[in-house]
C-alpha positions as CSV (number, residue, x, y, z in Angstrom):
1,X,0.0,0.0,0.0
2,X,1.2,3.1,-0.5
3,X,1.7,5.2,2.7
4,X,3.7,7.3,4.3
5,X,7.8,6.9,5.3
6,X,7.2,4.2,7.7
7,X,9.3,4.5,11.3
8,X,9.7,0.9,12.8
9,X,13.0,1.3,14.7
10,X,12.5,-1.8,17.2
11,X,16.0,-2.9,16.5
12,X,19.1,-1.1,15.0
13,X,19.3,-1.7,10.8
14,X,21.3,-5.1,9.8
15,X,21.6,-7.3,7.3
16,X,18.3,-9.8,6.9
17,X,19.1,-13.0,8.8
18,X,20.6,-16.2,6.8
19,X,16.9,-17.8,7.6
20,X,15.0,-14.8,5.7
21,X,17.1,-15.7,2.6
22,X,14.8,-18.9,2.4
23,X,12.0,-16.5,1.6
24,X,13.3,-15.6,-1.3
25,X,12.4,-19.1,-2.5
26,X,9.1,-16.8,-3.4
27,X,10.6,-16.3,-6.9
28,X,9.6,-19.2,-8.6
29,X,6.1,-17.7,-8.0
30,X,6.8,-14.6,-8.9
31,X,8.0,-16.3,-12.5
32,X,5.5,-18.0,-12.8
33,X,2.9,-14.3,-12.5
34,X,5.2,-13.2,-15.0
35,X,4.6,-15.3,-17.5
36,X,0.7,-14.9,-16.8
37,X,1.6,-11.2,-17.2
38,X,3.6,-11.7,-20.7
39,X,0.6,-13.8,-22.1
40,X,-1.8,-11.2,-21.3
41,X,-0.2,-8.0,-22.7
42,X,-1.7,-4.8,-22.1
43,X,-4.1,-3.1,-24.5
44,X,-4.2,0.6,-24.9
45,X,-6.3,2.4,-27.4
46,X,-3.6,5.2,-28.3
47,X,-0.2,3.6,-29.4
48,X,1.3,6.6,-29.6
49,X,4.8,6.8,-27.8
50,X,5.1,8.7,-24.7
51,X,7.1,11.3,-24.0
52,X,9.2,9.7,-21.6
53,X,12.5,7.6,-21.9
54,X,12.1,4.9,-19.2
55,X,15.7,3.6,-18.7
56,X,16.1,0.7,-16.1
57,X,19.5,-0.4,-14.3
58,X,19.5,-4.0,-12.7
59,X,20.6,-5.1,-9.4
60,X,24.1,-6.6,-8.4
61,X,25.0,-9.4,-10.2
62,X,22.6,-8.7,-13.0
63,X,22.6,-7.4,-16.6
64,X,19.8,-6.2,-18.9
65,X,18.8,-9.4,-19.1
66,X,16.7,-9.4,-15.6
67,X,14.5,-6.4,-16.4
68,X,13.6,-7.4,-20.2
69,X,10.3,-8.9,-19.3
70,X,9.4,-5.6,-17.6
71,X,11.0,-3.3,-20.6
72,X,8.9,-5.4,-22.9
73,X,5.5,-4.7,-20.6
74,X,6.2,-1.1,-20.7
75,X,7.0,-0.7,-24.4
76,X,3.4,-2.5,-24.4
77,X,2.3,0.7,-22.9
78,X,4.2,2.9,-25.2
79,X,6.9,3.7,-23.1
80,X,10.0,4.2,-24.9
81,X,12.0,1.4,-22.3
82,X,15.8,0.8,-22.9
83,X,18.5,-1.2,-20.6
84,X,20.9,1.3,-18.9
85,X,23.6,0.5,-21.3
86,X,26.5,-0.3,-18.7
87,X,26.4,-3.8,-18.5
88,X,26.5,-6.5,-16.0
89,X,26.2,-4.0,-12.7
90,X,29.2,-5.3,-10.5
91,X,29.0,-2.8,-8.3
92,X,31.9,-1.0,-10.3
93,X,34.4,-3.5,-8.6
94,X,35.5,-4.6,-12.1
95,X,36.3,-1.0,-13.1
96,X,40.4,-0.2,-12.4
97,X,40.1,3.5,-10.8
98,X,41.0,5.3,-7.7
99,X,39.0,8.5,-5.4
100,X,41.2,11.1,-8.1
101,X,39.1,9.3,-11.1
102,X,35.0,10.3,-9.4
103,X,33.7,13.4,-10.6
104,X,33.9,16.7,-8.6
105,X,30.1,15.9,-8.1
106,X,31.4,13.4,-5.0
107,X,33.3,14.3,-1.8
108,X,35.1,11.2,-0.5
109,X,37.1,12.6,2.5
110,X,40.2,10.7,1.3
111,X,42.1,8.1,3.8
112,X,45.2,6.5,3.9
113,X,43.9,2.8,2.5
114,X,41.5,2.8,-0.2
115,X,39.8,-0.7,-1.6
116,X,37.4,0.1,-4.1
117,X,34.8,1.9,-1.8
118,X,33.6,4.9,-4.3
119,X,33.4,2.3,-6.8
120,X,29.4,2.9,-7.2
121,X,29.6,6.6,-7.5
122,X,31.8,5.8,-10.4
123,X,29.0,3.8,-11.6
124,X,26.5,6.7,-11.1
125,X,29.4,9.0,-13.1
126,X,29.0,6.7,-15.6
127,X,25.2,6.5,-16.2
128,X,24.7,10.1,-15.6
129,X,27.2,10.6,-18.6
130,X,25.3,8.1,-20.5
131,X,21.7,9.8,-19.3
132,X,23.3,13.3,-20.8
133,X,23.9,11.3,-24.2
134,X,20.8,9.8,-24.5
135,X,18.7,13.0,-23.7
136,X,20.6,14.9,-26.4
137,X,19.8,12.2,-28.9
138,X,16.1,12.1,-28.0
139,X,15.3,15.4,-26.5
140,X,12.7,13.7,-24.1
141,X,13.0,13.9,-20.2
142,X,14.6,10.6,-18.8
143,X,12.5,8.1,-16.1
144,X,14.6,6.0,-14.3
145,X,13.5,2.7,-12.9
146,X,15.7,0.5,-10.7
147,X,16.2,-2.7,-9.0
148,X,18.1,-3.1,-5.7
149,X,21.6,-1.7,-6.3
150,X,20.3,-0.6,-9.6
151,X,17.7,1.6,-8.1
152,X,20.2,3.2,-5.6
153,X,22.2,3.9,-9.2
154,X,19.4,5.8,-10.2
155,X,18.4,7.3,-7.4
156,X,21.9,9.2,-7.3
157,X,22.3,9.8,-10.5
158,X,19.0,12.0,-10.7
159,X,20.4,13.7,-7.9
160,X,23.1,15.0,-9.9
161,X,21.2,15.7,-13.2
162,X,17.3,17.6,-12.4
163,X,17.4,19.4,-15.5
164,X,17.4,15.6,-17.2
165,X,15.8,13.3,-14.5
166,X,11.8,13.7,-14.3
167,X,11.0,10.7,-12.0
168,X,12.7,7.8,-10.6
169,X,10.8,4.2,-9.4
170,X,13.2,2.0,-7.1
171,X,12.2,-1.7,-5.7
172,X,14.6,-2.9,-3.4
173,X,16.6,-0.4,-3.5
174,X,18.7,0.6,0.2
175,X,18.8,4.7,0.2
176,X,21.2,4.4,3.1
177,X,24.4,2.3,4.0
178,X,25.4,1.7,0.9
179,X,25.6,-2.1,0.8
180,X,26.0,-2.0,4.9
181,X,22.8,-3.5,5.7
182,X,22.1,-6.0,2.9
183,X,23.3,-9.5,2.1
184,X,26.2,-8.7,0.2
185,X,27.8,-7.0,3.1
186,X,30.2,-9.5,3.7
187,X,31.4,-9.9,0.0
188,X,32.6,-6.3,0.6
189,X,33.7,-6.3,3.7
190,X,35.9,-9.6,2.6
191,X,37.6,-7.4,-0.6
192,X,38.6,-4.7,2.3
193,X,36.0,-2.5,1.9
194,X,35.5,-0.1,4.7
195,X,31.4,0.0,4.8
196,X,31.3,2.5,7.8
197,X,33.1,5.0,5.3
198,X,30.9,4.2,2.4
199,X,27.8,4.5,4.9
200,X,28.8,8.2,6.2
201,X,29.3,9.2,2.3
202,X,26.0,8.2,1.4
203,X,24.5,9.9,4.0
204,X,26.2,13.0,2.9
205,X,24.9,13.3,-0.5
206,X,21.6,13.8,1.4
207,X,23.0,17.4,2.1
208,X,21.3,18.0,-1.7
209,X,18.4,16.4,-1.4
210,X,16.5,14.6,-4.7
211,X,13.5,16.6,-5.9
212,X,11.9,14.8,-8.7
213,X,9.4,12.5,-7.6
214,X,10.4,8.9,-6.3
215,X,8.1,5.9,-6.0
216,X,10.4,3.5,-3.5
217,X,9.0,0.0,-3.4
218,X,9.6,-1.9,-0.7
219,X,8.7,-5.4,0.8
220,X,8.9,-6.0,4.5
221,X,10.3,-10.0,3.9
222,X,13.1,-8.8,1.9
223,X,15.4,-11.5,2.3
224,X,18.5,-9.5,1.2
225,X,17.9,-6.1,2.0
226,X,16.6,-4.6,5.2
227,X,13.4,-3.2,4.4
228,X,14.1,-0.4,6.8
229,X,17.2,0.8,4.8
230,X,14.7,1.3,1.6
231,X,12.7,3.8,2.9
232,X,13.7,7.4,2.1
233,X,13.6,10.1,5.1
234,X,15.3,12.8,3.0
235,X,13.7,13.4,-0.3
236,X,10.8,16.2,-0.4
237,X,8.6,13.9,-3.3
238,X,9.1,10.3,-2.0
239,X,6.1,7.8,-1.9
240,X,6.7,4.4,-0.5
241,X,4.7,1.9,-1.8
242,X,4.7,-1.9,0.5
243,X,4.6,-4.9,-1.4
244,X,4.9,-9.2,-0.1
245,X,7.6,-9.4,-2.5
246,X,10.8,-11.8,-2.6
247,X,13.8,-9.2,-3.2
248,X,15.1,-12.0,-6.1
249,X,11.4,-11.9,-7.7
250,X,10.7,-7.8,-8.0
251,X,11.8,-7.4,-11.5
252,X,9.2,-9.5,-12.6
253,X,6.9,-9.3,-10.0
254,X,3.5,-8.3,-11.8
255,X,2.2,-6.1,-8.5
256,X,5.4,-4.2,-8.9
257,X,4.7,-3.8,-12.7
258,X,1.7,-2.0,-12.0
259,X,3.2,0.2,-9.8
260,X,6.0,1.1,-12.0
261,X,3.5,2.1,-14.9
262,X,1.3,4.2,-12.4
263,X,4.9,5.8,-11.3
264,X,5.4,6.2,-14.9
265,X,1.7,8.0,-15.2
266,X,2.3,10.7,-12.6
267,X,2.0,13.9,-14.2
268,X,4.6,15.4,-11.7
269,X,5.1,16.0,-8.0
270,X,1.4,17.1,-7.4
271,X,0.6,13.9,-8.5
272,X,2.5,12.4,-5.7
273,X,-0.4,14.2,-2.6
C-alpha cells in the first residue's frame, strides 16, 4: 500500500538474517505471475509513444537481461524502455580506478587505505554521462526505474542531473548504507571495503536532497535487504509503496509492474499528494 515513510525502529538496521534468505524461495512464483503477465499483454487504445524515456538499471549481479520482461511490458504501454547500457552491474568492482578518477560531483574525505569503496559513485558517473547522451539524442526527459543496487544507481544519478531526471521508481533499493545493511555486506567487507566509510558518504549526498518524484518500493520480507534501509527520510517527493515481494522476484513481480506504470503516469510532483 502506498503510505507514508514508515518508522519501525524496534532494532538497529542489519543485514536480513541467513533464515529470511529462504523467503526468497518466493521467486519461482513470482516467475511464474510473470509469464501470466507476458501472455496477457496490455491493450491501450492510443499507441502513440510517450514522451518519456524509461531507462532501467538491474541489481548486483545482474545485466539487462533481468529487467527485459518488464521493458517489454512497458513498451506495451508505449513507453519508450531501454536497458541502462552499462552492462552487467558489479557494483563497479570490475572498473580499475582510484578516489582522483569520481567526478567533482562526489566528496570522498580521502584516507590512507583505499579498496574500491567509491566504486558505485563511479557507476553513477557513468550513467549520468550516459543519461546526458541519451537526452541529447532524443530530446525527451529521462525516467529511471531501478532494481536493488540498480535503483540506488538511479536514485543518485538523478540527484546529480534535475534538468534531465523527471522521475525515478526503485524496488529494493537501500537509500542508506550503501551495501551496509544488505546480504552482500560481507562480499565487501571480505575485498577490504571499509562500509562505515561508504555509509557516512551516502549519508552525505543527502545534504542536496533529490526533488523529482520517487516511487520507493519496498517489501517487509526482503530476504536481502533490510526493508528499513529502503525507505527514504530525505527526499521532499518520495512515496513508498509496501509490497509481499521476494527481493530476487521484484523485477518481474506483476504487483510491482503496475506500480512502475502508475509511477510512470504521474503527471509530476502534485501527483504524488
Amino acid at each position: 500500500m502506498a503510505a507514508e515513510a514508515p518508522t519501525d525502529v524496534d532494532t538497529p538496521l542489519a543485514p536480513p538474517a541467513r533464515r529470511e534468505l529462504l523467503g526468497e524461495i518466493r521467486v519461482v512464483a513470482d516467475a511464474a505471475r510473470m509469464l501470466g503477465a507476458l501472455a496477457w499483454p496490455p491493450r491501450r487504445s492510443d499507441r502513440s509513444e510517450r514522451e518519456l524515456l524509461v531507462i532501467l538499471a538491474p541489481g548486483f549481479g545482474s545485466d539487462g537481461r533481468y529487467l527485459a520482461p518488464l521493458r517489454r511490458h512497458l513498451a506495451g504501454f508505449g513507453f519508450a524502455a531501454e536497458d541502462w547500457g552499462l552492462g552487467k552491474n558489479v557494483a563497479g568492482i570490475d572498473i580499475p580506478h582510484t578516489l582522483d578518477d569520481l567526478s567533482d560531483r562526489w566528496s570522498f574525505t580521502p584516507r590512507e587505505e583505499y579498496h574500491g569503496e567509491a566504486s558505485v559513485p563511479l557507476l553513477v558517473d557513468r550513467l549520468v554521462e550516459q543519461l546526458q547522451r541519451r537526452h541529447a539524442e532524443t530530446g525527451k526527459p529521462v525516467a529511471l526505474v531501478g532494481w536493488s543496487l540498480g535503483g540506488y544507481i538511479c536514485r543518485e544519478a538523478a540527484r546529480d542531473l534535475p534538468g534531465i531526471v523527471d522521475r525515478v521508481v526503485t524496488f529494493g533499493s537501500p537509500t542508506k548504507g550503501g551495501p551496509k545493511y544488505t546480504a552482500a555486506a560481507d562480499f565487501f567487507r571480505k575485498r577490504g571495503m571499509d562500509l562505515d566509510w561508504i555509509e557516512e558518504e551516502v549519508a552525505g549526498r543527502e545534504s542536496n536532497p533529490i526533488r523529482q518524484p520517487i516511487t520507493a518500493i519496498y517489501s517487509r520480507s526482503d530476504g536481502i535487504v533490510d526493508w528499513r534501509a529502503c525507505i527514504d527520510h530525505h527526499s521532499p517527493n518520495v512515496r513508498h509503496f509496501e509490497v509481499n515481494a521476494a527481493h530476487l522476484g521484484m523485477g518481474f513481480n506483476p504487483t510491482i509492474w503496475k506500480q512502475v506504470v502508475q509511477a510512470l503516469d504521474f503527471a509530476g510532483t502534485e501527483a504524488l499528494g
